[in-house]
C-alpha positions as CSV (number, residue, x, y, z in Angstrom):
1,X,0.0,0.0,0.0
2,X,2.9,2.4,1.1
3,X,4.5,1.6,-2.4
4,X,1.5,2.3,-4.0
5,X,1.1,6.0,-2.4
6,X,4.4,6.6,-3.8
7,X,3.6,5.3,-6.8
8,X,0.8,7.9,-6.8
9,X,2.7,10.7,-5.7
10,X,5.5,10.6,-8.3
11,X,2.9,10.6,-11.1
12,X,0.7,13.9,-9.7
13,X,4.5,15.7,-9.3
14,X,6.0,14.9,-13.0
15,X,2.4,15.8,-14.4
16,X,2.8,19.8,-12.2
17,X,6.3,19.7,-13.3
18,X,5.0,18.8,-17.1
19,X,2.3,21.7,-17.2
20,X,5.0,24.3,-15.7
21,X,5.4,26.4,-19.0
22,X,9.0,26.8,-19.8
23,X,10.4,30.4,-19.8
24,X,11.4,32.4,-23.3
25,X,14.7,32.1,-24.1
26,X,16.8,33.3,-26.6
27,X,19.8,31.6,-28.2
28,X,22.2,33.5,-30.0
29,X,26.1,33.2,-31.2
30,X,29.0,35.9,-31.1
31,X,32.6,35.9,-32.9
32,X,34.8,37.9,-32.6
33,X,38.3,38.2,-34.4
34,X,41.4,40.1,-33.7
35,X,44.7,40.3,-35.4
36,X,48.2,40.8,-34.1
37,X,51.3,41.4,-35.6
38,X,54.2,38.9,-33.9
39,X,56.5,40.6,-31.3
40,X,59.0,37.0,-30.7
41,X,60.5,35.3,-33.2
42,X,62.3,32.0,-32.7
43,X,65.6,30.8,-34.4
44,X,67.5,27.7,-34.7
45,X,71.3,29.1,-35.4
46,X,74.3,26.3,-36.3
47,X,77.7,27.4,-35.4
48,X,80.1,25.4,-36.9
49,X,84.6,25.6,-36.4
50,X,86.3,26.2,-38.9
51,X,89.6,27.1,-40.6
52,X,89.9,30.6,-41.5
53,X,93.1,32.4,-42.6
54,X,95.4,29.7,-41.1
55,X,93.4,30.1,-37.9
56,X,91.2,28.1,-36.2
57,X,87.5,29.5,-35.5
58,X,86.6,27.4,-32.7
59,X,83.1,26.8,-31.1
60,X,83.7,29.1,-28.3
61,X,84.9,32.0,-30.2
62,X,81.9,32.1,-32.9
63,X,79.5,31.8,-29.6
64,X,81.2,34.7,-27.6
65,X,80.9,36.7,-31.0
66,X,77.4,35.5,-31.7
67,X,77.3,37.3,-27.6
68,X,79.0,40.1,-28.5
69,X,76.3,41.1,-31.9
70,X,73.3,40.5,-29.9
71,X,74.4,42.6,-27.4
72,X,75.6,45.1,-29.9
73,X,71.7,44.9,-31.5
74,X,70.0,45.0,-28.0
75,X,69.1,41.6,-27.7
76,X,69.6,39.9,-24.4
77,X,71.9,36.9,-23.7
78,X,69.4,34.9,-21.8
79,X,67.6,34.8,-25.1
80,X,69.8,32.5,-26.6
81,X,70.5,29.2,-25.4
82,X,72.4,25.7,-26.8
83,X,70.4,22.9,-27.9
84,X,72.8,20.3,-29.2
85,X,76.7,20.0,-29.7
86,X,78.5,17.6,-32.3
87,X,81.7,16.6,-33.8
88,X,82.4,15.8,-37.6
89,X,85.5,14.6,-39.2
90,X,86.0,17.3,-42.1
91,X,88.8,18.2,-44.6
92,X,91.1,20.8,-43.5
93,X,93.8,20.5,-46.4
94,X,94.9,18.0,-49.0
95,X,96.2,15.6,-46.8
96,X,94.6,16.6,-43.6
97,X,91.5,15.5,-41.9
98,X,90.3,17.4,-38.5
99,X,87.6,16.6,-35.8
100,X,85.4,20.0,-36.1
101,X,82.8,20.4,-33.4
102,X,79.0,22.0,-34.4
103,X,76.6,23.6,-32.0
104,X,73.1,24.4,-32.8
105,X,71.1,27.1,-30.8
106,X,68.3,28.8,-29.9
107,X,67.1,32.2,-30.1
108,X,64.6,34.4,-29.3
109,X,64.6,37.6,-31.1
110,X,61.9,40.4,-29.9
111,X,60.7,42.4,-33.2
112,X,61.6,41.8,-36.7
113,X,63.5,45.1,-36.7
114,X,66.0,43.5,-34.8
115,X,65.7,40.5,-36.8
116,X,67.0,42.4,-40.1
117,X,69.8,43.9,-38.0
118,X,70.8,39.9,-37.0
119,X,70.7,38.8,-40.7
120,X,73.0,41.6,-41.2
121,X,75.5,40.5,-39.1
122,X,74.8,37.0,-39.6
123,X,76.5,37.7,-43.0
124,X,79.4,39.6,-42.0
125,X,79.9,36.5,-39.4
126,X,79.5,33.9,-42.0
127,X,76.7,32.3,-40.4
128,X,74.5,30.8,-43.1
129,X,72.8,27.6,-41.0
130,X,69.9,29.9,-39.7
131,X,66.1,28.9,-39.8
132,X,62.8,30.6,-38.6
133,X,60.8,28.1,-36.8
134,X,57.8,30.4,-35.7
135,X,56.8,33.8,-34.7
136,X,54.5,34.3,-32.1
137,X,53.2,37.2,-29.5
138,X,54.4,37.8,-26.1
139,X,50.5,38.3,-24.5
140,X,48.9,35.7,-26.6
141,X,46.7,34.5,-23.4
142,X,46.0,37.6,-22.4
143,X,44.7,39.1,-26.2
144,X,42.5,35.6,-26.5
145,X,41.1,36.4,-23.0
146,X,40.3,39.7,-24.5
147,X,39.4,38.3,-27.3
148,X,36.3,35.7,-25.7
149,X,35.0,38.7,-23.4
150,X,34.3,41.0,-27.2
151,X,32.9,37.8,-28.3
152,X,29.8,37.4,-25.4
153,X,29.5,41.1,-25.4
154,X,28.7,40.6,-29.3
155,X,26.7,38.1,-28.1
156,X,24.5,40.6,-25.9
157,X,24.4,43.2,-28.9
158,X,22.9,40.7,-31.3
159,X,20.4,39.7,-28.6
160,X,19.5,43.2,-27.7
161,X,18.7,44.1,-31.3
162,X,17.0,40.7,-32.3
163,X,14.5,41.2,-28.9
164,X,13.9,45.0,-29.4
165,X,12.7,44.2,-32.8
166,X,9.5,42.1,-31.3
167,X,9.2,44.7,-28.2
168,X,11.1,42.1,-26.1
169,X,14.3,42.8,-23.3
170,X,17.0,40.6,-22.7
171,X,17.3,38.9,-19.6
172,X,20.0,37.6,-17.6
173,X,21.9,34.5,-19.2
174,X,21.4,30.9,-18.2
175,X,23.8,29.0,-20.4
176,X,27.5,30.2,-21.5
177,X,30.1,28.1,-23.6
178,X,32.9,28.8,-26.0
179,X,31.7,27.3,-29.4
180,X,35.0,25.5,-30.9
181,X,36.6,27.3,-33.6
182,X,39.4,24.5,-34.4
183,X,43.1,24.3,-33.4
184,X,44.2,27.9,-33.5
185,X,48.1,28.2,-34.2
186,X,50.0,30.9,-32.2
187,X,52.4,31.4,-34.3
188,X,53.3,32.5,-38.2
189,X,55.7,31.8,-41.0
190,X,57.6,34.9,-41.8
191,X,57.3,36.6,-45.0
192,X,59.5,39.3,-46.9
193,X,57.0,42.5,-47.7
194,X,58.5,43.0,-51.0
195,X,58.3,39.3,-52.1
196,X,55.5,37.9,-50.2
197,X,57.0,34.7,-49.6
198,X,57.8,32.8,-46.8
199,X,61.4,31.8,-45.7
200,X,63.0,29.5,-43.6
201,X,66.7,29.4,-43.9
202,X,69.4,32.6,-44.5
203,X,70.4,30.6,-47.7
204,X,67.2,31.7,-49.2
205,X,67.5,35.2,-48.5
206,X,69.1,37.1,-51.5
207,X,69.3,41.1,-51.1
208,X,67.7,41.2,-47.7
209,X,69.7,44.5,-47.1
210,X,67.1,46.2,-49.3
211,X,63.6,44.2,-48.0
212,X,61.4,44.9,-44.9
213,X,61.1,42.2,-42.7
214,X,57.2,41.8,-42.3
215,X,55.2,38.8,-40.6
216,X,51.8,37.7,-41.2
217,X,49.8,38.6,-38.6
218,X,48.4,36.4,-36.0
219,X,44.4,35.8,-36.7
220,X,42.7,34.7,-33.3
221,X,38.9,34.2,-33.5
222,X,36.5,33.2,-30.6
223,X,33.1,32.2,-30.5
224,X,30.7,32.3,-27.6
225,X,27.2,30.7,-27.8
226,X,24.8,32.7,-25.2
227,X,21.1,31.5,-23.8
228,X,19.6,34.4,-22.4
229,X,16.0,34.4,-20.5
230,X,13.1,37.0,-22.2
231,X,12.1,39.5,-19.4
């Protein structure tokens, strides 16, 4: 009998809860996009000894003069840092064979500015084994923060002037979730202005002297789906 009241008493609630009428709503998207131009760019520089006007160029001088240029162009020493060090048995003469040692590094350069003033040098040192790996922004969390807060307010603004077109307010919003806009890089190829194509290595670069160093920009977009109530 108990079982049976209960029975009973489920039924009467899910048929009150059933004839409670739902409130409006109003479902509406907002994107918004910003672009940024790259303030870090990342290279992977080879350093290898060498020979050079009966002189031997070894692995620690070419570093402390690789030192001595970025200081010269502003850019600081804890920027650059060695990934790997190796040994090669080369040619040194006609008869002669030498164990030559090769470092690669890394280095973060801040503005392409200072990038064309390292390519520069980078000739006048010899150093030809550069590459670009990416080029990215110092705030890049903080501008796609920015970036999702436009987006909901775009949100509100196309749900204000959907609602005011039928005499209706919007209310306060009961569901909030970032609509997936696919893997986002954070980082670009570089690009010479003039030739508007991308580079990788300082082998490529042929009268660099005369181009502007450009990158594209950075295209972050953000998407925010937004249920509001109807007052």
């Amino acid at each position: 009998m108990k079982n049976i009241q209960l029975l009973i008493c489920f039924l009467f609630t899910t048929i009150i809860l059933a004839q409670t009428p739902q409130k409006p709503y109003v479902e509406v998207t907002g994107t918004a996009k910003t672009e940024i131009v790259p303030d870090e760019i990342y290279l992977d520089i080879q350093l290898k000894e060498r020979n050079e006007k009966g002189k031997k160029l070894t692995i620690d001088y070419l570093e402390n003069q690789l030192k001595s240029t970025l200081r010269k162009i502003g850019i600081p020493e804890k920027n650059l840092s060695i990934s790997d060090v190796n040994a090669v048995l080369a040619k040194t003469g006609w008869w002669k064979e030498e164990i030559l040692s090769i470092a690669n590094y890394s280095l973060k350069v801040n503005g392409a500015s200072k990038l064309k003033k390292l390519f520069e040098h980078f000739k006048k040192m010899n150093i030809s084994d550069v590459n670009i790996t990416k080029a990215t922004h110092s705030n890049i969390i903080e501008i796609r923060k920015k970036n999702r807060i436009k987006a909901i307010k775009i949100a509100k603004e196309k749900a204000d002037y959907l609602l005011s077109a039928i005499g209706e307010q919007t209310g306060k919003p009961i569901i909030i979730n970032e609509v997936s806009t696919g893997n986002q890089p954070s980082f670009v190829n570089a690009n010479f202005i003039n030739q508007q194509r991308s580079f990788s290595s300082l082998n490529k670069l042929k009268s660099y002297k005369n181009e502007i160093v450009q990158f594209e920009k950075i295209k972050i977009t953000s998407s925010m789906y937004v249920k509001f109530l109807i007052k």
